[in-house]
N, C-alpha and C positions, 0 to 999 in steps of 0.2 A: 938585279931585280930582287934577289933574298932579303939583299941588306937594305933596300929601300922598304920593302914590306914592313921590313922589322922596325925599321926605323920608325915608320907607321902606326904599328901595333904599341912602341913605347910612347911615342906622342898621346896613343888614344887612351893608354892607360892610368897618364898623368893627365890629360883634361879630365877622362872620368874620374878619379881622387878628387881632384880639385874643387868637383862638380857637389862630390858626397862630403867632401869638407862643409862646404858651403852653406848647402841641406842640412848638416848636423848643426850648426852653427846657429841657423836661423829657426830653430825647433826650439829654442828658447824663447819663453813670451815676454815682456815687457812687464807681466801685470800676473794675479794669478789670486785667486781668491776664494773660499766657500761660503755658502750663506745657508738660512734656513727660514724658507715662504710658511708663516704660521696661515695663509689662505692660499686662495687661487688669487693671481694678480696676472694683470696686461703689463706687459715690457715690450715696447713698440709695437711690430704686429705680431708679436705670440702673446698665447697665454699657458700660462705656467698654472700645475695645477701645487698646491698645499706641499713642502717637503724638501727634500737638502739637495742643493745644486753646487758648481764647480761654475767660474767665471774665470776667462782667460781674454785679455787684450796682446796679441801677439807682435803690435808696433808701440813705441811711441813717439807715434807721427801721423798723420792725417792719411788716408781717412779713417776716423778710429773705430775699429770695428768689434764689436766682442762677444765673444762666443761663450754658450749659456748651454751647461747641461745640467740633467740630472729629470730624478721622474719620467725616464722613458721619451727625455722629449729633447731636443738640439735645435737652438737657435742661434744664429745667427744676426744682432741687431748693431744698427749703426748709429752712432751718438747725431744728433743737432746740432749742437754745440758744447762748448767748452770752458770751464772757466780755471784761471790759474789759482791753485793753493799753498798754504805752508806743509814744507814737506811735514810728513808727522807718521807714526805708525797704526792711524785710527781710519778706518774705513769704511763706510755704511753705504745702505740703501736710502732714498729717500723714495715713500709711498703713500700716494694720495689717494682719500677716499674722493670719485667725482662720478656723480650721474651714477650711482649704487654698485661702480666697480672701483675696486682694487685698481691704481697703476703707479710703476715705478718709473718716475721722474726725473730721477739722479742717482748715478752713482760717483760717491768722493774717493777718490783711487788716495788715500793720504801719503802711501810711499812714492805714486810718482808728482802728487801734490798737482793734479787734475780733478777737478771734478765732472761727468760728463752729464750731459743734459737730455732728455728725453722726451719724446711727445706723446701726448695722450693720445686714448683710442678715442673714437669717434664717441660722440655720447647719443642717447636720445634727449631732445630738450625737454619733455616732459620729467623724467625722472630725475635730469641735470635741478632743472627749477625746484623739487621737494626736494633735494637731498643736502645733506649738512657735510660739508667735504673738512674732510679733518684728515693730518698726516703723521705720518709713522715710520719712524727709522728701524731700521734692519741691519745689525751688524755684521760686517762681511771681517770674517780673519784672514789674512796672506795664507797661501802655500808655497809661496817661493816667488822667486826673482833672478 
């Protein structure tokens, strides 16, 4: 009965290793980036107000999800689509003026040579109709890989 127990307790010892190996392993993101909002801007359904954030894609693989902090605020947004690029070490925001808001429409991840696509916020169509929508890149620098 001892030596089965024990036998037990070193099994469970080695699945839990194996478990925290695992966990350590997969705490590395895919993607990782800072940027700096000179406004308030809509990035799917948050809005981010004027100031310096941290971007982390922790796959790269479907479905691509990325995680946005900074300004006291964490979001969580999930791409549209996708489109493939030359790998490269250039990275940006693309942001649209539409309907008198700010929103960020893509991000070009250059190092895993993805660009991801984003939907805008709902607009009103009266102010959609007088507004002159013009865009605006945002350079995002790496912090690791």
């Amino acid at each position: 009965m001892t030596r089965n127990l024990k036998f037990l307790n070193h099994i469970a010892l080695v699945a839990l290793t194996l478990c925290l190996c695992a966990g350590i392993g997969k705490a590395q993101n895919a993607y990782e980036g800072k940027f700096t909002l000179p406004f308030e801007t809509h990035w799917g359904g948050a809005v981010l107000p004027a100031g310096d954030y941290t971007i982390s894609i922790p796959s790269e693989s479907t479905p691509y999800l990325l995680y946005v902090r900074g300004e006291g605020k964490t979001a969580i947004i999930m791409a549209i689509g996708t489109d493939t690029k030359m790998l490269s070490d250039h990275s940006e925001l693309t942001i649209m003026n539409s309907g008198g808001k700010q929103a960020i429409t893509q991000l070009e991840a250059g190092q895993l040579g993805l660009a991801f696509d984003y939907s805008l916020p709902k607009m009103n169509k009266k102010l959609e109709a007088r507004s002159h929508p013009g865009v605006h890149s945002v350079p995002v620098s790496t912090t690791g890989s």
